[in-house]
N, CA and C atoms as a LAMMPS dump frame, in Angstrom:
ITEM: TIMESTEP
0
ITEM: NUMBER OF ATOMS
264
ITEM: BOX BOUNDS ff ff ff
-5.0000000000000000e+02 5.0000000000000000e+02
-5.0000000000000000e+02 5.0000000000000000e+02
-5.0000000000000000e+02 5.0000000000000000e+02
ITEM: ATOMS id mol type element x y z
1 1 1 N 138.758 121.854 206.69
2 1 2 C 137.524 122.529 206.39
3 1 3 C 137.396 123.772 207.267
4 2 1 N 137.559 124.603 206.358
5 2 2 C 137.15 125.864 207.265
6 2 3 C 136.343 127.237 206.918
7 3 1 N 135.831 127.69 207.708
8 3 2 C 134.383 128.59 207.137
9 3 3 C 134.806 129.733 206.787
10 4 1 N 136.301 130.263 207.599
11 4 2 C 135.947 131.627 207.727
12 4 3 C 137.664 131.853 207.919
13 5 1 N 138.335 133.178 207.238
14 5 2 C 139.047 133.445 208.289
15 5 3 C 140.255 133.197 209.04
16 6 1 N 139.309 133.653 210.287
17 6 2 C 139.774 133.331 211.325
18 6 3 C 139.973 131.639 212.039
19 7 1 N 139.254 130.728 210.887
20 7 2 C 139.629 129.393 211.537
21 7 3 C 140.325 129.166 210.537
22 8 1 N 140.888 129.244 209.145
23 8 2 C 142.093 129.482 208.742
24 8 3 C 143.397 129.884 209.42
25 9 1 N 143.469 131.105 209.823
26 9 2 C 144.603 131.746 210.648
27 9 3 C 144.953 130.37 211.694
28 10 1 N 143.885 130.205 212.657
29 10 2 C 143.917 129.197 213.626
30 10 3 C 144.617 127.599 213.059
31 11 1 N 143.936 127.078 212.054
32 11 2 C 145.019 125.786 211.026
33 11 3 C 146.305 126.047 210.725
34 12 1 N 146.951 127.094 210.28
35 12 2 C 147.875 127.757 209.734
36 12 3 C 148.577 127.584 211.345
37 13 1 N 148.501 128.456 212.18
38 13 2 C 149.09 128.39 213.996
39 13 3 C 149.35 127.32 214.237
40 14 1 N 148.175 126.278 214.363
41 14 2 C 148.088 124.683 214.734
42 14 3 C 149.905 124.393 213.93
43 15 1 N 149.564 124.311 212.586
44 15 2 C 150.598 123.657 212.136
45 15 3 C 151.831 124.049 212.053
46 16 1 N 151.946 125.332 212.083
47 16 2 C 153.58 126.136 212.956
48 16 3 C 153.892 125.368 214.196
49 17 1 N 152.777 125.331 214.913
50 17 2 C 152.805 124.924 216.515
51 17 3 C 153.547 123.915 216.58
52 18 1 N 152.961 122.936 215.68
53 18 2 C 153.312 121.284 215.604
54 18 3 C 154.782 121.432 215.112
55 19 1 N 155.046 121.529 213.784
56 19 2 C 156.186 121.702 213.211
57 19 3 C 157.538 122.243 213.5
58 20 1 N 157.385 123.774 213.897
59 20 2 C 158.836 124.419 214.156
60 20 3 C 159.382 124.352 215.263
61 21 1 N 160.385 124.365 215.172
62 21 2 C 160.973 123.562 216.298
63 21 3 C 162.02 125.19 217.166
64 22 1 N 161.478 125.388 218.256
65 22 2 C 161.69 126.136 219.446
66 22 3 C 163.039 125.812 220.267
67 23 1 N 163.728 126.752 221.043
68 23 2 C 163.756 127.944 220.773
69 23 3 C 164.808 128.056 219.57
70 24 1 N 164.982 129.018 218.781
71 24 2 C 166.137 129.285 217.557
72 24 3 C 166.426 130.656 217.973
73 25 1 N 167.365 130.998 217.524
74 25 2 C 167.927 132.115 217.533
75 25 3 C 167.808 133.222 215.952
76 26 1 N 167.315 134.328 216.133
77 26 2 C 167.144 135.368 215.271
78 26 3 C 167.314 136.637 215.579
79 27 1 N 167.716 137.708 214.569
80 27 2 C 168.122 138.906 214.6
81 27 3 C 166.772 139.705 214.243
82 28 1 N 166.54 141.053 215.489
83 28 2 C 165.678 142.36 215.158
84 28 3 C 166.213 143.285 215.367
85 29 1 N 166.584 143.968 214.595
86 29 2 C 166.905 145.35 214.549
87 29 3 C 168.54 145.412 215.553
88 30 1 N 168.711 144.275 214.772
89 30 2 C 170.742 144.291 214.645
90 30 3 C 171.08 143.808 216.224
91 31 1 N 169.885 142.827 217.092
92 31 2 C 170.152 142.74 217.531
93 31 3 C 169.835 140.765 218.08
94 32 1 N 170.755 139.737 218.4
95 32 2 C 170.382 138.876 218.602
96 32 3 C 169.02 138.461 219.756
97 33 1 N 168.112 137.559 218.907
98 33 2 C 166.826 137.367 220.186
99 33 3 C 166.935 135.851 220.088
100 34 1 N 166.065 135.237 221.058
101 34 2 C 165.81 133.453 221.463
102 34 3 C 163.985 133.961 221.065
103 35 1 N 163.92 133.013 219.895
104 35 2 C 161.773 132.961 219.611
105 35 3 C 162.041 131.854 220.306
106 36 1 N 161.067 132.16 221.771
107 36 2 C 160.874 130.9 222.707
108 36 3 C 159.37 130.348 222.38
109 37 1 N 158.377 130.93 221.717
110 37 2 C 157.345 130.387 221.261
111 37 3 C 156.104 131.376 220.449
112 38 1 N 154.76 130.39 220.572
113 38 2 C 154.175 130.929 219.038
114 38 3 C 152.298 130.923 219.998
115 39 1 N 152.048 132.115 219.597
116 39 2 C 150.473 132.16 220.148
117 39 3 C 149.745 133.441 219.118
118 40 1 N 148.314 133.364 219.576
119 40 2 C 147.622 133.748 218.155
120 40 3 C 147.183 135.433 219.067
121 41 1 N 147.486 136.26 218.608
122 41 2 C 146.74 137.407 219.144
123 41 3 C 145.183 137.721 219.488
124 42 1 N 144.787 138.729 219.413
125 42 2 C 143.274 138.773 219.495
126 42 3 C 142.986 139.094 218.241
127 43 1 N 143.851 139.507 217.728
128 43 2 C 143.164 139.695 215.918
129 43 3 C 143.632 138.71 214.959
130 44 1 N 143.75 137.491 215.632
131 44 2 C 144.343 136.221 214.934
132 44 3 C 145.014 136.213 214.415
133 45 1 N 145.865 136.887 214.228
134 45 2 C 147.577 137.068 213.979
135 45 3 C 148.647 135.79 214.801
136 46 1 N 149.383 135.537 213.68
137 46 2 C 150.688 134.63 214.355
138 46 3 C 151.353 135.618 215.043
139 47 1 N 152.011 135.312 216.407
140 47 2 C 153.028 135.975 216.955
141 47 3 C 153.681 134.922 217.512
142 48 1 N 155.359 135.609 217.547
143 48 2 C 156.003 134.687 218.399
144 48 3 C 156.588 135.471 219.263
145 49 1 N 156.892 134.852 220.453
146 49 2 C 157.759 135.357 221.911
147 49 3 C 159.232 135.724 222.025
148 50 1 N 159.414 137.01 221.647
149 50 2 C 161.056 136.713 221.156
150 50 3 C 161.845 137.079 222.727
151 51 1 N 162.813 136.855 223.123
152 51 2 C 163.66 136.915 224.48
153 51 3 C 164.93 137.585 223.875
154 52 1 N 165.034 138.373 224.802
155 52 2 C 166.721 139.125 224.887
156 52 3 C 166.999 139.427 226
157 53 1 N 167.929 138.512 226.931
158 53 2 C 168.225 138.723 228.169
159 53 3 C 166.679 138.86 229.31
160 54 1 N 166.373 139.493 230.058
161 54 2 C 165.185 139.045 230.382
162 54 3 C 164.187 140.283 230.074
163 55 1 N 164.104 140.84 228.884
164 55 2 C 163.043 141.103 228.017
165 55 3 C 162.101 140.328 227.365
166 56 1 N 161.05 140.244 227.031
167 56 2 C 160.285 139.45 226.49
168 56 3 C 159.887 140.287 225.673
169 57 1 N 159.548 140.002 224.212
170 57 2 C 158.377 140.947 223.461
171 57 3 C 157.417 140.123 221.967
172 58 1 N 156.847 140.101 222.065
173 58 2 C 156.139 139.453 221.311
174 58 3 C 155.923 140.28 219.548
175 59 1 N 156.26 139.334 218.425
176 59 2 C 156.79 140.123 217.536
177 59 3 C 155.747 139.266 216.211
178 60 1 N 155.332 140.053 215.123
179 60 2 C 153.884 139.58 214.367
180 60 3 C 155.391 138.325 213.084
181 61 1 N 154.658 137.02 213.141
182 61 2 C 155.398 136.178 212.358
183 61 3 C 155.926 136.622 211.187
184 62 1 N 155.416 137.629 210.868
185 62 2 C 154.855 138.49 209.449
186 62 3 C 155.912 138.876 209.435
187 63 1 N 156.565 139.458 210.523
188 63 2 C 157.921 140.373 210.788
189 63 3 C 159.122 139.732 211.011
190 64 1 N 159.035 138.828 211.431
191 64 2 C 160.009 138.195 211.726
192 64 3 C 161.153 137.383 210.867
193 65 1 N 162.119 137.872 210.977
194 65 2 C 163.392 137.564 210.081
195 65 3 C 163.845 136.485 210.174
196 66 1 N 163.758 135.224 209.281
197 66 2 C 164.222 133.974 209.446
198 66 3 C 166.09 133.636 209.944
199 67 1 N 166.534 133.07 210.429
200 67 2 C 167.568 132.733 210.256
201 67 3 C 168.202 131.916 209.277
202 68 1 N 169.569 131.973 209.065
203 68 2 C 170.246 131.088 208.315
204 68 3 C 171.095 130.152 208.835
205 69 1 N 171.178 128.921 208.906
206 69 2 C 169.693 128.174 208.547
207 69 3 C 168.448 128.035 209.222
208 70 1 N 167.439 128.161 208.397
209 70 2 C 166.328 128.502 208.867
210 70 3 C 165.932 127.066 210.021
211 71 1 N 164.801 127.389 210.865
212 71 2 C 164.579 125.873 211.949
213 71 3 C 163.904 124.886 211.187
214 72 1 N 163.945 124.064 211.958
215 72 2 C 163.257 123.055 211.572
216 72 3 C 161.68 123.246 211.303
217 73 1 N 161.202 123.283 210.52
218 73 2 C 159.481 123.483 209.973
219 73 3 C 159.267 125.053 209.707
220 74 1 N 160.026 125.31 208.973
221 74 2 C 160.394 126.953 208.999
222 74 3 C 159.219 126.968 207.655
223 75 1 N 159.145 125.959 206.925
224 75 2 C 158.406 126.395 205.551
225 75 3 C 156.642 126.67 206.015
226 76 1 N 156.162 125.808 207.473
227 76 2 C 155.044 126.33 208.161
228 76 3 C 154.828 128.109 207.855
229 77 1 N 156.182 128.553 208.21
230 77 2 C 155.924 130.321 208.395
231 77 3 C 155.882 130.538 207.103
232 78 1 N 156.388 130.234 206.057
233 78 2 C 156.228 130.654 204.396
234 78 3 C 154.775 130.206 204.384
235 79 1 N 153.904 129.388 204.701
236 79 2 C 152.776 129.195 204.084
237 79 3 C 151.603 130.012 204.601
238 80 1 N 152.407 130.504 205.763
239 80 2 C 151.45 131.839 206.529
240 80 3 C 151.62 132.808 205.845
241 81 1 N 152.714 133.06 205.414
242 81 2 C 152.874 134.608 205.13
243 81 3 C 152.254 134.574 203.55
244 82 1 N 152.336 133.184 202.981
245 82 2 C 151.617 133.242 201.647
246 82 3 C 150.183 133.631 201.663
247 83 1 N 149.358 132.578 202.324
248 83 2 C 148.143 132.807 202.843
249 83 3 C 147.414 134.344 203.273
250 84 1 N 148.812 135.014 203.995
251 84 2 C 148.459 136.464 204.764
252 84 3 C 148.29 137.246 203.289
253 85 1 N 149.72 137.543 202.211
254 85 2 C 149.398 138.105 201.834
255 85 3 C 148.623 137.933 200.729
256 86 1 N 147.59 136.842 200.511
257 86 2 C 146.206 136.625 199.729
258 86 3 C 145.203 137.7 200.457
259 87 1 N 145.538 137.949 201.955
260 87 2 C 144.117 138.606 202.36
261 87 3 C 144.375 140.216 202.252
262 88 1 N 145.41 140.584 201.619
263 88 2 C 145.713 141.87 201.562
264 88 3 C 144.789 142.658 200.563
């Protein structure tokens, strides 16, 4: 049950949270990263924590390029990005 939103976005997080299974390995911009984890921005956006050597950068779920094979609870992020682009 949710009113609004932003406590949508927040259910949607919850259940990435629970589900996908950390850290995996994925490619940005031709280059290998470790997504060490998943937190909600200030504009309630999914983001995850991507690592490359000891860089950190935090990258919108939206963007983020699945691997092959994808992780474990990977279909969590398909139901975000379905959801996202309803609010377009």
């Amino acid at each position: 049950d949710c009113y609004n939103e932003s406590e949508e976005a927040t259910g949607l997080y919850t259940m990435i949270d629970d589900n996908l299974t950390f850290p995996f390995l994925t490619h940005l911009l031709d280059t290998e990263v470790e997504v060490e984890g998943l937190d909600l921005n200030d504009a309630d956006e999914v983001v995850v924590t991507c690592r490359q050597g000891v860089s950190r950068q935090r990258v919108p779920i939206l963007d983020l390029p699945l691997p092959s094979p994808p992780p474990e609870g990977w279909e969590w992020i398909e139901a975000y990005r379905y959801w996202a682009r309803g609010r377009r």
